[in-house]
FIPAMAR-797578 format. One line per 4 residues: for each residue x, y, z of C-alpha. Coordinates in nm, 4 decimals. Each point is the difference from the previous one (the first is absolute). Layout:
% residues N
X/Y/Z | ...
//
This chain:
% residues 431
0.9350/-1.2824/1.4558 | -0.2649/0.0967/0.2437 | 0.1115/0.3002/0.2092 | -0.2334/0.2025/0.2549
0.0496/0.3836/-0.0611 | -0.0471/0.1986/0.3255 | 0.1138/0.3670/0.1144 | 0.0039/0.0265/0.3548
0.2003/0.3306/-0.0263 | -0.1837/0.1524/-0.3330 | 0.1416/0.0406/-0.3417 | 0.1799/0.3061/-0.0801
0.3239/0.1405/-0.1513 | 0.1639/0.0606/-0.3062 | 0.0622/-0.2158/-0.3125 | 0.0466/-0.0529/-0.3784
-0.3073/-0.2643/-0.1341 | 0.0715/-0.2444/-0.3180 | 0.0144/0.1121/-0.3461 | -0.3022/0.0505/-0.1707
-0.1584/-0.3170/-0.1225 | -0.2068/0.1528/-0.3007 | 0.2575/0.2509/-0.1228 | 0.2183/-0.3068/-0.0225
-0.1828/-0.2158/-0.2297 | -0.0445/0.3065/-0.1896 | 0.3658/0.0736/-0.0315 | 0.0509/-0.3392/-0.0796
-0.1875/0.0077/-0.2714 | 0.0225/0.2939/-0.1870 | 0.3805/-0.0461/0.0291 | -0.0647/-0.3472/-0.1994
-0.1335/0.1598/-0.2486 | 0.2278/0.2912/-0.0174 | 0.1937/0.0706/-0.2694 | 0.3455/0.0320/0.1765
0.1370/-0.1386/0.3633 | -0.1629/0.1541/0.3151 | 0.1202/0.0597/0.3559 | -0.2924/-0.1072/0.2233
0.1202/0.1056/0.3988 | -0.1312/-0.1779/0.3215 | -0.2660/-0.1917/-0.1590 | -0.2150/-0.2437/0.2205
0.1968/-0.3513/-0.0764 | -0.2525/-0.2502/0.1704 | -0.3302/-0.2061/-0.1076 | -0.2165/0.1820/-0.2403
0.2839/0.1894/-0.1499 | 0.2055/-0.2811/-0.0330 | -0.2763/-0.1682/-0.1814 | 0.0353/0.2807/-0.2806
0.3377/-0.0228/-0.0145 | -0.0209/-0.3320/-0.1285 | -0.2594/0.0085/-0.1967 | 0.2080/0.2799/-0.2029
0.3264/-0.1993/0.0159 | -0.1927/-0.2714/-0.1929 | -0.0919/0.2365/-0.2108 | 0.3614/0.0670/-0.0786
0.0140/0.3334/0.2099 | 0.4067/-0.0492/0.1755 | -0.0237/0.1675/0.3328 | 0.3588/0.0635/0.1537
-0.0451/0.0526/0.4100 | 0.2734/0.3092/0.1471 | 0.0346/0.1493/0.3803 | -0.2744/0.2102/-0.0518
-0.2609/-0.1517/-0.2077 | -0.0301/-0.1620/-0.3737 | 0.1458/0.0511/-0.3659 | -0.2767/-0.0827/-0.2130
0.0981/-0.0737/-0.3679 | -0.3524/0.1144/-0.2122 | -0.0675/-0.1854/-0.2894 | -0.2565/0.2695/-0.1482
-0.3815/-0.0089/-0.0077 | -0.0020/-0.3089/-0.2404 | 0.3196/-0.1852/0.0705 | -0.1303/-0.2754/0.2468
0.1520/-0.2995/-0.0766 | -0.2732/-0.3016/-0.0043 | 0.0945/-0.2290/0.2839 | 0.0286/-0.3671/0.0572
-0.2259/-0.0391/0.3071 | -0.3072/0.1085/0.0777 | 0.0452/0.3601/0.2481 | -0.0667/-0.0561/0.3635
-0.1741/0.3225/0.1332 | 0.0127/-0.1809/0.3519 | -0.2540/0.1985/0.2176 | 0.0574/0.3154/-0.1474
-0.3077/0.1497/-0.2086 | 0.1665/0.2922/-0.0755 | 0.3108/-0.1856/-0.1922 | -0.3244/-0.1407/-0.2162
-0.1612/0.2686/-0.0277 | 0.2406/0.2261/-0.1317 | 0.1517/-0.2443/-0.1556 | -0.2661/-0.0902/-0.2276
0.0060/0.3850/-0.1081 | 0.4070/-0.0835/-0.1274 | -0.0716/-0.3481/-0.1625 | -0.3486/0.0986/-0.1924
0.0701/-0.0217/-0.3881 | 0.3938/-0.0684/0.0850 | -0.0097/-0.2484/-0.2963 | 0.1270/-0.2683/0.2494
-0.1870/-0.2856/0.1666 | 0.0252/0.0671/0.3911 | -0.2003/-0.2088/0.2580 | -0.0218/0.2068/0.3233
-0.1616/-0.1773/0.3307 | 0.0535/0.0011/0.3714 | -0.0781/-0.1714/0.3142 | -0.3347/-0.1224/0.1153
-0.1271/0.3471/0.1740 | 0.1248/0.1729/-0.3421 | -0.1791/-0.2482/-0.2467 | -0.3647/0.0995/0.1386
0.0693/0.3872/0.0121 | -0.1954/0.1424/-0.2813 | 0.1861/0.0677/-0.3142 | -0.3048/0.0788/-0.2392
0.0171/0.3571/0.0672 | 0.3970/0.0148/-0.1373 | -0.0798/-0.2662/-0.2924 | -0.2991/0.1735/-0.1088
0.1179/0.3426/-0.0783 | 0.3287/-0.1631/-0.1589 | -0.1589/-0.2317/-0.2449 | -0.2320/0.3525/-0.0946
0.3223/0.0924/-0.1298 | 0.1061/-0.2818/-0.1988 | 0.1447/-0.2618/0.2501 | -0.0282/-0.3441/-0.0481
-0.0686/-0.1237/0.3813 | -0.0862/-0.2960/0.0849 | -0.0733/-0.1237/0.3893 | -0.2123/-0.2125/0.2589
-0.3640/0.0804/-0.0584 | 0.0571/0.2008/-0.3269 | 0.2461/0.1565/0.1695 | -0.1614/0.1480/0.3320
0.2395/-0.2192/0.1983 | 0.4054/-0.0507/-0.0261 | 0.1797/-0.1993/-0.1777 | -0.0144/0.2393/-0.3012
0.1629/-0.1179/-0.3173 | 0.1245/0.3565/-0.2173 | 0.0048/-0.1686/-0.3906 | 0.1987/0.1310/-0.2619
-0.1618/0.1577/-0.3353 | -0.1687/0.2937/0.1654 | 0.2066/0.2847/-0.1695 | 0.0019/0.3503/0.0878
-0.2453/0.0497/0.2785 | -0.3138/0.2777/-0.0435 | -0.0581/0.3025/0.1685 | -0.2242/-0.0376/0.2533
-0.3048/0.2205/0.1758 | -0.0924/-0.2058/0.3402 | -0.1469/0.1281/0.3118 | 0.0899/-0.2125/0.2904
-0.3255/-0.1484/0.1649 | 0.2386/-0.0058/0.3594 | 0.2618/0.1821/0.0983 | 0.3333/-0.1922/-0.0371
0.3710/0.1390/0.0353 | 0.0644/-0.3314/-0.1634 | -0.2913/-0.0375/-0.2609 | 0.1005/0.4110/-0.1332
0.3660/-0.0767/0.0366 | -0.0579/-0.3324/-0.2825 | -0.1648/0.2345/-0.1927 | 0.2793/0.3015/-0.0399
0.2558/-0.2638/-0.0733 | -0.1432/-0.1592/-0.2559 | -0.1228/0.3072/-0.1624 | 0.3654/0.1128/-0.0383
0.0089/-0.2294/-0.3002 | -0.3459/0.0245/-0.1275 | -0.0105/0.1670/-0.3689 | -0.1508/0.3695/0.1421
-0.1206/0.1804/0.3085 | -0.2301/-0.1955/0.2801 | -0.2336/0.1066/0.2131 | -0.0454/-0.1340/0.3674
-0.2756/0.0991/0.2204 | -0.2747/-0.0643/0.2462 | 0.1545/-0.0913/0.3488 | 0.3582/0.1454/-0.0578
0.0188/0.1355/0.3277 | 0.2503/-0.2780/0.1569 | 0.3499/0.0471/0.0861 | 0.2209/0.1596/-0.3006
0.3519/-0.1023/0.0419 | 0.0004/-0.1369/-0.3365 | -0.1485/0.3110/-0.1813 | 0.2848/0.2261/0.1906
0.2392/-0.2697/-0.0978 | -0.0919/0.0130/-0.3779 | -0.0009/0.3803/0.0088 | 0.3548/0.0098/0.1622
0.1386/-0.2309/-0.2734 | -0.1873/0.2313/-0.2910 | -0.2919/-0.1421/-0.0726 | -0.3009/0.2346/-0.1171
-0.2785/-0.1425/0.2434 | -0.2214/0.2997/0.0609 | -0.2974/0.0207/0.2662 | -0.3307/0.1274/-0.1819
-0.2983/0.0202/0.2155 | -0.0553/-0.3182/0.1547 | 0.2600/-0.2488/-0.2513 | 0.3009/-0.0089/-0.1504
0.1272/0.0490/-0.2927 | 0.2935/-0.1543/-0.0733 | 0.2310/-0.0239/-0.3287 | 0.2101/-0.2964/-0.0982
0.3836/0.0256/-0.0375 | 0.2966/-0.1546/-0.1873 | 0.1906/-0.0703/0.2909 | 0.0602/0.1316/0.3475
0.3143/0.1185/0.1331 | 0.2366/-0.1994/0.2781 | -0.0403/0.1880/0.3544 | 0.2099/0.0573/0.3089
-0.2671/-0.0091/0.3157 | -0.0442/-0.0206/0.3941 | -0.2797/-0.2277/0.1260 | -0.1221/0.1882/0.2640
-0.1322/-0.1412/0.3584 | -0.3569/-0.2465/-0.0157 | -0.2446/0.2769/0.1410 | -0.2828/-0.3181/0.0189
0.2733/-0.1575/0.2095 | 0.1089/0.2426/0.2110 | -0.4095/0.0446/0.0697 | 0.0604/-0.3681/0.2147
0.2405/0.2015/0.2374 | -0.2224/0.3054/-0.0662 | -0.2593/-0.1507/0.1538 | 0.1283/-0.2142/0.2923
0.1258/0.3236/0.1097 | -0.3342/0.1533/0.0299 | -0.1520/-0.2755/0.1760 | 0.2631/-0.0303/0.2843
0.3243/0.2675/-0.0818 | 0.2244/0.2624/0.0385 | 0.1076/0.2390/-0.3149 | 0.0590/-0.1639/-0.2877
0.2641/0.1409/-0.2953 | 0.0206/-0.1481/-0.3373 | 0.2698/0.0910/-0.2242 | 0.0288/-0.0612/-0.3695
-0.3419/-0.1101/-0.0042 | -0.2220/0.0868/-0.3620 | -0.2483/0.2608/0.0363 | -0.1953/-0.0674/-0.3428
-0.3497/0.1770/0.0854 | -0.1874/-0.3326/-0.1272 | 0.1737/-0.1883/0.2115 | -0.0605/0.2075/0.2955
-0.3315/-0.1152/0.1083 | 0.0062/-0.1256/0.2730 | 0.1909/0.2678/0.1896 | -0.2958/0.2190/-0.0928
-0.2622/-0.1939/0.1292 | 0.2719/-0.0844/0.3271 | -0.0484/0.4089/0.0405 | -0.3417/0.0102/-0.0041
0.0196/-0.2941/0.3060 | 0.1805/0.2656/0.1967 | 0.3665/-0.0607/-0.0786 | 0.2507/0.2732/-0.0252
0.2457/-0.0863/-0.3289 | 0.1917/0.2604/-0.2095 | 0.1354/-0.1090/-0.3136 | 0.3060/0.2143/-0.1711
0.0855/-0.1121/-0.3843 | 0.4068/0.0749/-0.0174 | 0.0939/-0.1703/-0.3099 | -0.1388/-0.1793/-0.3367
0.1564/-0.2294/-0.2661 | -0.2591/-0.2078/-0.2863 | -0.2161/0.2856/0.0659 | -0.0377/-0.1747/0.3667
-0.0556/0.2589/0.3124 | 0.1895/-0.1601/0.2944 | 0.0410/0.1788/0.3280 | -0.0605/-0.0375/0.3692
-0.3148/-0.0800/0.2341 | -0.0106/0.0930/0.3305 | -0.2820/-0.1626/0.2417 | -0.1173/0.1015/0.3570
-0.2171/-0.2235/0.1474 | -0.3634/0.1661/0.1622 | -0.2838/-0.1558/0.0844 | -0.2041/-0.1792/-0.3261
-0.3620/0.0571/-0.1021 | -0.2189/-0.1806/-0.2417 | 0.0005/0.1100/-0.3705 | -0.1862/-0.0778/-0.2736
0.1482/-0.1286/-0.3763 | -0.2047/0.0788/-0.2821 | 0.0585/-0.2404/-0.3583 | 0.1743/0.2924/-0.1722
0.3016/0.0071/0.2247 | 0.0422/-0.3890/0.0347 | 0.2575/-0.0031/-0.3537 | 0.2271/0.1851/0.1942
0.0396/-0.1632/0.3285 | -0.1013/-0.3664/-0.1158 | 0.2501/-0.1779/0.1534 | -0.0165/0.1734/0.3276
-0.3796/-0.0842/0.0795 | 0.0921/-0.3321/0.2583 | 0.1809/0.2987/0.1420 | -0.3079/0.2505/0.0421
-0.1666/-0.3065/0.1670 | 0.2430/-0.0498/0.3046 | 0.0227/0.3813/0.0126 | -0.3958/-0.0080/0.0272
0.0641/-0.2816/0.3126 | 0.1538/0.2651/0.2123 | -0.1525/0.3386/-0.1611 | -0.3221/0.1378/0.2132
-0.3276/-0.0301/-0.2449 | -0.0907/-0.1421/-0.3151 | 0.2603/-0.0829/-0.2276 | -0.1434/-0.1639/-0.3846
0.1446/-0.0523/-0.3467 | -0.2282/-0.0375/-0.3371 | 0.0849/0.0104/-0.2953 | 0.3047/-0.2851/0.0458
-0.1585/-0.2993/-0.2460 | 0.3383/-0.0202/-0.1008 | 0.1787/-0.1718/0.3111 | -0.1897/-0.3265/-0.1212
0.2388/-0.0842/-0.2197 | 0.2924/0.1050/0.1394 | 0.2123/-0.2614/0.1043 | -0.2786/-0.1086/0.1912
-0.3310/0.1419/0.0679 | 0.1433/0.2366/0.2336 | -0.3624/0.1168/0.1275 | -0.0954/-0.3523/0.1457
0.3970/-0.0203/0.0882 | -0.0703/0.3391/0.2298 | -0.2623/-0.1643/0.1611 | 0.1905/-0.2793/0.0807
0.2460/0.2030/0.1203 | -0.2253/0.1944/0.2319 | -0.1655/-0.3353/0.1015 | 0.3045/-0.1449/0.1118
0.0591/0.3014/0.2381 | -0.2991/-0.0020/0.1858 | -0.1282/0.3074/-0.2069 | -0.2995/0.0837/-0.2169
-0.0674/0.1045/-0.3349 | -0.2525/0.0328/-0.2335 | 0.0592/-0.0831/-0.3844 | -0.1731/0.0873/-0.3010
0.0667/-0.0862/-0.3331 | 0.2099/0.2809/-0.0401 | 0.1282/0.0653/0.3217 | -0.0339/-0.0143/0.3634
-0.1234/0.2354/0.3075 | 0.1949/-0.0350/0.3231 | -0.1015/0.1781/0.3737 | 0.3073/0.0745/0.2353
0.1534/-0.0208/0.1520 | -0.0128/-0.3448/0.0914 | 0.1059/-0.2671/0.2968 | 0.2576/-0.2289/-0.2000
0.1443/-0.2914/0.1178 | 0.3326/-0.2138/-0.1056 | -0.0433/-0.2187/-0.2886 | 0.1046/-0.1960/-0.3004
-0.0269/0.1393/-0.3215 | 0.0551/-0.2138/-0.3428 | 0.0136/0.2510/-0.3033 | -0.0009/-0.3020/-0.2121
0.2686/0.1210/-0.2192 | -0.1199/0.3633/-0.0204 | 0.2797/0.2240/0.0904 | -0.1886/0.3215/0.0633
-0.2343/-0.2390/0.2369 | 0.2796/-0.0734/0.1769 | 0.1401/0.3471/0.0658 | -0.2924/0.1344/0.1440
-0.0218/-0.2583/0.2061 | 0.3196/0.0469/0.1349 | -0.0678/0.3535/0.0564 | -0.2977/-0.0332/0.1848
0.2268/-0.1980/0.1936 | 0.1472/0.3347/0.1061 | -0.3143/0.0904/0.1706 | -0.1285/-0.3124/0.1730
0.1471/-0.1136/0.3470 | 0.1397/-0.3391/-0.0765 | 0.0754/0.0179/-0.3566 | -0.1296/-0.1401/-0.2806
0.1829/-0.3233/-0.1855 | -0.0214/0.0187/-0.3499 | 0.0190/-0.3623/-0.1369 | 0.2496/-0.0833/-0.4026
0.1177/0.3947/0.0620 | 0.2404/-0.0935/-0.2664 | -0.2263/0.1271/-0.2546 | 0.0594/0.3825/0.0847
0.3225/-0.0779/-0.1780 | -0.1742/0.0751/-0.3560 | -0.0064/0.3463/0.1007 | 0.1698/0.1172/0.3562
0.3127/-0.2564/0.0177 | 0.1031/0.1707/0.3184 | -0.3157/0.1155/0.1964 | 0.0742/-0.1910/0.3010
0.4262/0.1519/0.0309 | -0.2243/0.3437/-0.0647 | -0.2953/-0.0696/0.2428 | 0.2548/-0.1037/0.2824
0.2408/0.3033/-0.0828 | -0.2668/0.2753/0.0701 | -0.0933/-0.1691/0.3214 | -0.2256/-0.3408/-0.0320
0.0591/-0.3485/0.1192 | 0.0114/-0.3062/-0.2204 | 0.0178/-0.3493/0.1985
//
C-alpha cells in the first residue's frame, strides 16, 4: 500500500489513540510469569505485541482473549515450559530484549531470533550483563548479534551491580526481570534515566525496587501476584497526530492517552517550539498516569535537544525533524546515537526523508540540525520497513501542498494499526 497523506483543511479534533505499545509487552509479560491469572484491558493486539504473545504461548503461557482485553494464565517466575521451536521475535527488539531478562538461567534451552532488521540490532549489551550473572548465552559473534541460544545448567542467577554504558528502557527493563530471581539484591545504574513503565509496574505488583541516587536497587521475589489493569492510550503515538496538528491544524483533544513523565518528551520540547498543550492526568491503574492532552496550534520556532533528554522522547525525534521543516530558526538533536539501530538507522532514514521532500538537513553522528521553515515539495517516501519513518512522513504530508506518498505503509501496522481511519477522522486526506 502506497497512500499520499495530505490535509488540505488541517488536522484537528478530538480522539482516543491506540493502546500503549510498551505497557503492553510489559503486561504481557509479567502476567506470564505471575503467579495466578491476570486481567490485561485494551492491550495493543497488532505486530510487535503479537510477536510477544507468541513467543510466551510457546513458552506455555495460555492467553484466553475477552471483549475487553486478555486473561493471561501466569505460570510463575520459573515455570516456562521449554519449547519445540526456536522463538520468533519477528521485528520486535523489545520482545528480545525483555525476553532474554525472563529466559536467563530458566533451566530450559530456548533459541530466540527474529527477522533480518532484528538479527543485526545489537544484543551484546543485554547478553553481557546476563551471563555476569550466571547465564549461559550463547549467540552470533559471541553473542553481540541474535540468534541467542539460553542453555540449561546455569542455576540460580547472581546478584548483579551494572551501570548501563547507554540509556535503554529495554537494556534496564532485562535487567529488573531477571534480577527478580537472582539469589539477593542488584544494583542497576549509570544511564537509568529512560522511560520507567516497568519499574512502576514492578512496584504496583509489590516488588521492593527502590531508587538510590543514580541506580536501583532492586530485591528478588518468590513470585508475583496476578493483576487486573487498563492499558492506557500510546502517548508516542498520539505524538504522530500531535504533531501533524501543529504543522497544519485546528485544536487537537486526546482522551485516554498515558501521561507517564518519561514518556512525555516530546510534548516538552513541542512547547518550547511555541505550541500551546495542557495535559490533565484523571486516572491511573499499573501505577500508569493516563489523562487528557489538549493542543492549540501557534506558530513554531526552532529548539534545541540536548543528549540528556533524548531517552525520553526517542521515538519521537523523525518527528522533531518535520516540526523543524516548518518551525522559524534552527532546530538540532545530539545526543541520538541510538536511532542507528533502531529498526533502521533512523538518522540517515531522516535524511532521506527530508531529501525526498525537497528539504535540507544536516546530520551528525548523533543527530541532525534543520533551518525552517522550508519550501517542500510532493514526493515519494520509502521508509523501508521502518514504521516510525513512515509516520512522519505521512505527517509532514499534512503540511506540504500536494501530499506526500509514503511507499509499503503497511509497516506502521507494528505499532499504529489504524493511523490512516485516525488521520482521515480528524480531518486529512488519504488517496
Amino acid at each position: 500500500m502506497d497512500p499520499t497523506f495530505r490535509a488540505p483543511r488541517g488536522v484537528g479534533g478530538t480522539y482516543v489513540p491506540p493502546p500503549d505499545k510498551s505497557i503492553t509487552h510489559r503486561a504481557l509479560m509479567l502476567a506470564a510469569v505471575s503467579s495466578s491469572p491476570s486481567r490485561i484491558r485494551r492491550p495493543l493486539s497488532t505486530g510487535d505485541c503479537n510477536s510477544t504473545r507468541r513467543c510466551l504461548e510457546s513458552l506455555g503461557v495460555r492467553f484466553t482473549d475477552t471483549a475487553d482485553g486478555v486473561e493471561v494464565q501466569g505460570v510463575g517466575l520459573r515455570g516456562f515450559a521449554e519449547p519445540l521451536r526456536p522463538l520468533d521475535a519477528e521485528n520486535s527488539g523489545t520482545t528480545m530484549r525483555l525476553l532474554s531478562g525472563l529466559l536467563a538461567g530458566q533451566g530450559i534451552l530456548v533459541v530466540l531470533s527474529g527477522d533480518d532488521s532484528l538479527v543485526r540490532r545489537p544484543m551484546g549489551r543485554v547478553v553481557e550483563p546476563l551471563r555476569e550473572m550466571g547465564a549461559h548465552i550463547e549467540g552470533r559473534e559471541s553473542g553481540r548479534f541474535a540468534p541467542l541460544c539460553f542453555i540449561p545448567g546455569a542455576g540460580d542467577l547472581r546478584p548483579i551491580s551494572w551501570d548501563l554504558p547507554v540509556a535503554s528502557a529495554q537494556v534496564k527493563s532485562s535487567l529488573l526481570l531477571a534480577a527478580l530471581r537472582a539469589t539477593g539484591a542488584s544494583r542497576i545504574g549509570g544511564k537509568i534515566g529512560s522511560r520507567d513503565h516497568t519499574e512502576r509496574m514492578l512496584r504496583a505488583l509489590g516488588v521492593r525496587l527502590d531508587r538510590q541516587d543514580s541506580s536501583l536497587r532492586v530485591d528478588p521475589v518468590k513470585s508475583l501476584p496476578g493483576f487486573d489493569g487498563d492499558v492506557p492510550g500510546d502517548v508516542s503515538s498520539a505524538a504522530f497526530l500531535v504533531a501533524a496538528a501543529l504543522v497544519n491544524g485546528r485544536k487537537l483533544t486526546i482522551h485516554g492517552c498515558g501521561v507517564n513523565p518519561t514518556r512525555c518528551g516530546f510534548l516538552e520540547v513541542a512547547r518550547r517550539m511555541g505550541a500551546s498543550l495542557d495535559i490533565a492526568e484523571e486516572s491511573s491503574s499499573l501505577g500508569e498516569p493516563a489523562g487528557s492532552i489538549m493542543v492549540h496550534p501557534a506558530a513554531l520556532r526552532g529548539a534545541t535537544v540536548a543528549a540528556v533528554e533524548v531517552p525520553e522522547l526517542i521515538d519521537e525525534i523523525p518527528l522533531l525533524a518535520v516540526l523543524g521543516l516548518f518551525a522559524h530558526g534552527r532546530t538540532e538533536v545530539r545526543g541520538a546515537s541510538e536511532l542507528r539501530v533502531k529498526e533502521s538507522d533512523r538518522l540517515t532514514m531522516i535524511a532521506r526523508m527530508v531529501e525526498c521532500l525537497g528539504g535540507k538537513l544536516e546530520i551528525f553522528e548523533d543527530g541532525f540540525a534543520v533551518d525552517g521553515p522550508q519550501e517542500l515539495r510532493p514526493g515519494v517516501v520509502d521508509p523501508q520497513g521502518d514504521h516510525r519513518i513512515a509516520m512522519a512522513a505521512a505527517v509532514a504530508g499534512a503540511g506540504v501542498p500536494g501530499g506526500v506518498k509514503v511507499a509499503g505503509f503497511d509497516c506502521s501496522r507494528v505499532s499504529y494499526p489504524d493511523f490512516i481511519r485516525d488521520f482521515i477522522a480528524l480531518g486529512g486526506e488519504v488517496a
